[in-house]
N, C-alpha and C positions, 0 to 999 in steps of 0.2 A: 547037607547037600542032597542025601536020599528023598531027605524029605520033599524039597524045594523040587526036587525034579517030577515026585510024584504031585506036587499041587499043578504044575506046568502041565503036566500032560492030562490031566482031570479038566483042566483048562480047554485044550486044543479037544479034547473030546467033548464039550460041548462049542466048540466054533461056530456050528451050524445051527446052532440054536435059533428060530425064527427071536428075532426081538421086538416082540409085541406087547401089548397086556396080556399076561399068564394065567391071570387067577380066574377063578368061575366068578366069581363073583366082580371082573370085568377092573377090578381096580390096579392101578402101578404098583408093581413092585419096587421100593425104593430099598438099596443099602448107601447106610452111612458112616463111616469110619469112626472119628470120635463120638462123645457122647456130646460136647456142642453142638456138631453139625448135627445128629440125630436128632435132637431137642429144636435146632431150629426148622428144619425139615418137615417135623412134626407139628412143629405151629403153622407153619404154613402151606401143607400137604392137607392136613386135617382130617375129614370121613372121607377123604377122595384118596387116597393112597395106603398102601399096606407099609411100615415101617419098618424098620429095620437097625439095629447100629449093631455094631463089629465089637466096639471097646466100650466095657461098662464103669462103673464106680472104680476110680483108684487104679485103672489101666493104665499103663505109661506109653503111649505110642510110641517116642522113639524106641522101644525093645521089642514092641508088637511085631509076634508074629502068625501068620495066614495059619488057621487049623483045616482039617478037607470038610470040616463044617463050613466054616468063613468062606471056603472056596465055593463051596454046593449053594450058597446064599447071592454069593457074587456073580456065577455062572446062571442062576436064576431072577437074576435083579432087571429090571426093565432102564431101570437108574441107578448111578453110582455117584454117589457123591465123599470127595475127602478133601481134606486142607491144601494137601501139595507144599510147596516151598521145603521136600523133604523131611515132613515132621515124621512121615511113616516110612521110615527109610526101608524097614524087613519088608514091605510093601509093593515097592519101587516096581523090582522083577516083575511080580504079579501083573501087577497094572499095565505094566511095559506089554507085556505079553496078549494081555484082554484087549489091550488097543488095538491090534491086531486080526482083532477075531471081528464081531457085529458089533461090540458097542464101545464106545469111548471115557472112561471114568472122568468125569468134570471135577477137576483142581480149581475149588474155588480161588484158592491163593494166587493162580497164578491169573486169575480176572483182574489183579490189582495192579496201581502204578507203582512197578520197582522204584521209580524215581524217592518213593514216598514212605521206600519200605528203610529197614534197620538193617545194613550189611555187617557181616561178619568175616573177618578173617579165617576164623576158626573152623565155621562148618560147614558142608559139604556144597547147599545149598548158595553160599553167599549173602544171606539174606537169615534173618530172624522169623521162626516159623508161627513164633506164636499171637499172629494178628488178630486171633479174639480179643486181645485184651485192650484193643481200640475198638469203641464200640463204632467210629465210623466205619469200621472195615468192618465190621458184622453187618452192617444196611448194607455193604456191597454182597456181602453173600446172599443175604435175603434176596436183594435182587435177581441177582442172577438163580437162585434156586427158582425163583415166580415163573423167570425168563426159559429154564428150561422143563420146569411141570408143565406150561402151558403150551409150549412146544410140542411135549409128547402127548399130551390128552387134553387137546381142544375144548373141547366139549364143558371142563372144567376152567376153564382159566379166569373166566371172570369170581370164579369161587378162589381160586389162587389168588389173585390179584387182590381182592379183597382181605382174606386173610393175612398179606403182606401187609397191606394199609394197615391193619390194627397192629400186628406189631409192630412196623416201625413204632408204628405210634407209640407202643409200650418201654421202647427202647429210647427214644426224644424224654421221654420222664426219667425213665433210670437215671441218665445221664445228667440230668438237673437234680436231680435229688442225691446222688454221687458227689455233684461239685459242692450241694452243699455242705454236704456229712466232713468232707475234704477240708473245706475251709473253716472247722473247728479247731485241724489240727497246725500250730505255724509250721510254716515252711521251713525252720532249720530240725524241726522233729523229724521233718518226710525223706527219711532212710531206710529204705528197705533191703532188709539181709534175709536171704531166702535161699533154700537148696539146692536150685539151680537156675538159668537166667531167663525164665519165662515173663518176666513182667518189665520188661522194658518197653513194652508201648505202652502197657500203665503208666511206668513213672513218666514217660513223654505224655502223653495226655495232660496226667493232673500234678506234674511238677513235682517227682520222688526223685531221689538219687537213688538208684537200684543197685545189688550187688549180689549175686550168686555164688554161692562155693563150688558148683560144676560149671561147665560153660551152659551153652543151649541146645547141648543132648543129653540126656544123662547116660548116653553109651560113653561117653567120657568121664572119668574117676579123680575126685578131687584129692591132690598129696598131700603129705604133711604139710610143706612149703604151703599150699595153699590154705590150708589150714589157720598157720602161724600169722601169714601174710594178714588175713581175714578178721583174726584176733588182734593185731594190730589195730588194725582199723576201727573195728568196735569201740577201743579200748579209746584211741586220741578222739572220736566221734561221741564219745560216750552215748551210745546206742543205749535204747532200755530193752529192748525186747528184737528176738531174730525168731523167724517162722518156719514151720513143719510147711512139706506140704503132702498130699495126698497119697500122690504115685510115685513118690520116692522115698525111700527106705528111711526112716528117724535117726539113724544112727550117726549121718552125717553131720546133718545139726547140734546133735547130742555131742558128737567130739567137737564141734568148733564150740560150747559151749566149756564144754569141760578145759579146753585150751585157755579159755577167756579167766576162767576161775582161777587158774593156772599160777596166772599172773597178778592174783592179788587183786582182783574184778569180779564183779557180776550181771551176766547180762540173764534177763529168764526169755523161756520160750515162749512167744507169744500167742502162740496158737497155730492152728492146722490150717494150711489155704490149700484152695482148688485151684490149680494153676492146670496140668494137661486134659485134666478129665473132672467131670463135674462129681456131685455126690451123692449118695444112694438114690434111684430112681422109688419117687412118689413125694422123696422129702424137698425141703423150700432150695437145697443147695443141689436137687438135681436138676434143675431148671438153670439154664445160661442167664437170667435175670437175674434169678434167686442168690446164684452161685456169686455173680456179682458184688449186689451189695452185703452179702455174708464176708466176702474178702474186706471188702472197704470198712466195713464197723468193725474187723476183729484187727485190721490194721490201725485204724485210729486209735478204737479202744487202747492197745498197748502199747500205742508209743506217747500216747498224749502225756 
């Protein structure tokens, strides 16, 4: 709470911060919360904006929380960009507070039609936060990131605009080349058991039964019971393979694996996925493309 109060008021001491271009060398200052948004930002910022992302390799947003680093970046940001639909809950406060001040943090998520979105009982939101994993809801962000670069630096926009055009463009191919990798694997294979329940607008996409042993924060702790529960299911689905993923702890996998064995079963791990946060920046899986079709071949791969 010390803390919290000391990042607020670090906050309201820069309120008065003019919000203009900051840097001498004339360009936007952007922050971006995940390493998605920072990656896509990136692509379509390009030599006209200075970068920024908050949360790197293997960062779990839902647990993320503001350092008075984070804050001194946020407080000097000309742009803010983050998901919203509460993936960054430790966050919330902050942003609530900045709104207040000169600038307004833009929640791409919530530019989306909730009509369209994956509700949830469970979390706080109502709503399913992790809509990277429909790539049409990534061309809505593109969008609207083009929509508000060109807003604040004119001067630039038809270099925005442009740089949008080619990635969409890049992302029209991902998506064709996904469905096909996909349709190698038959459709009573595509069950996906995973740490926790970020790929539910994957499995809607490309037609996975999806199942997580957390819900869709991992501030919530999977019990025994669910555990058991989970093992069950494997065991009458006879699943071959359940997946790590990045920014959450191995350990839980490892016990619903170990429960499966338990039983007189063997299910193996099938590999590591990037589900909240991409993976080490420079490599093919810290790129939102990359990070993509590395999920889809390490998923087909093991359950084919």
């Amino acid at each position: 709470m010390k803390k919290l109060l000391a990042v607020l008021i670090l906050i309201t001491s820069f309120g008065c911060k003019n919000n203009t271009q900051s840097t001498a060398n004339g360009k936007l200052n952007v922050v971006a919360t995940t390493s998605m948004i920072t990656d896509l930002v990136a692509n379509i910022g390009g030599n006209n904006i200075n970068i920024q992302g908050l949360m790197g390799s293997g960062v779990d947003p839902h647990l993320y929380k503001a350092s008075e680093g984070d804050v001194t970046k946020l407080v000097n940001a000309d742009i803010i960009f983050y998901n919203g639909l509460h993936l960054e809950g430790k966050l919330v406060e902050v942003f609530d507070k900045m709104g207040s001040q000169t600038k307004t943090p833009i929640a791409l998520g919530e530019e989306l039609d909730k009509n369209t979105l994956i509700g949830s009982d469970y979390f706080a939101s109502n709503y399913d936060p992790h809509v990277w994993f429909d790539i049409n809801y990534f061309k809505q962000f593109a969008k609207k990131v083009t929509q508000v670069l060109s807003e604040k630096d004119p001067e630039n926009a038809d270099n925005y605009k442009t740089n949008a055009t080619t990635y969409i463009n890049k992302l029209n191919t991902l998506q064709s080349k996904l469905k096909s990798i996909i349709k190698t694997l038959p459709k009573e294979k595509r069950v996906l058991v995973t740490a926790h329940d970020a790929f539910n607008y994957f499995g809607k996409a490309y037609d996975f039964e999806v199942v997580g042993l957390q819900g869709l924060s991992t501030a919530t702790e999977a019990g025994v019971q669910d555990v058991q529960k989970l093992s069950a299911f494997i065991i009458d689905k006879k699943i071959k393979a359940i997946f790590v993923e990045s920014s959450v702890p191995k350990r839980t996998i490892e016990a619903l694996q170990a429960a499966v064995k338990s039983k007189g079963h063997d299910v193996s791990i099938g590999g590591t996925l990037y589900s909240d946060a991409l993976g080490t920046t420079g490599t093919i899986e810290g790129t939102y493309i990359g990070m993509f079709e590395y999920n889809v071949n390490t998923i087909v791969n093991a359950l084919k």
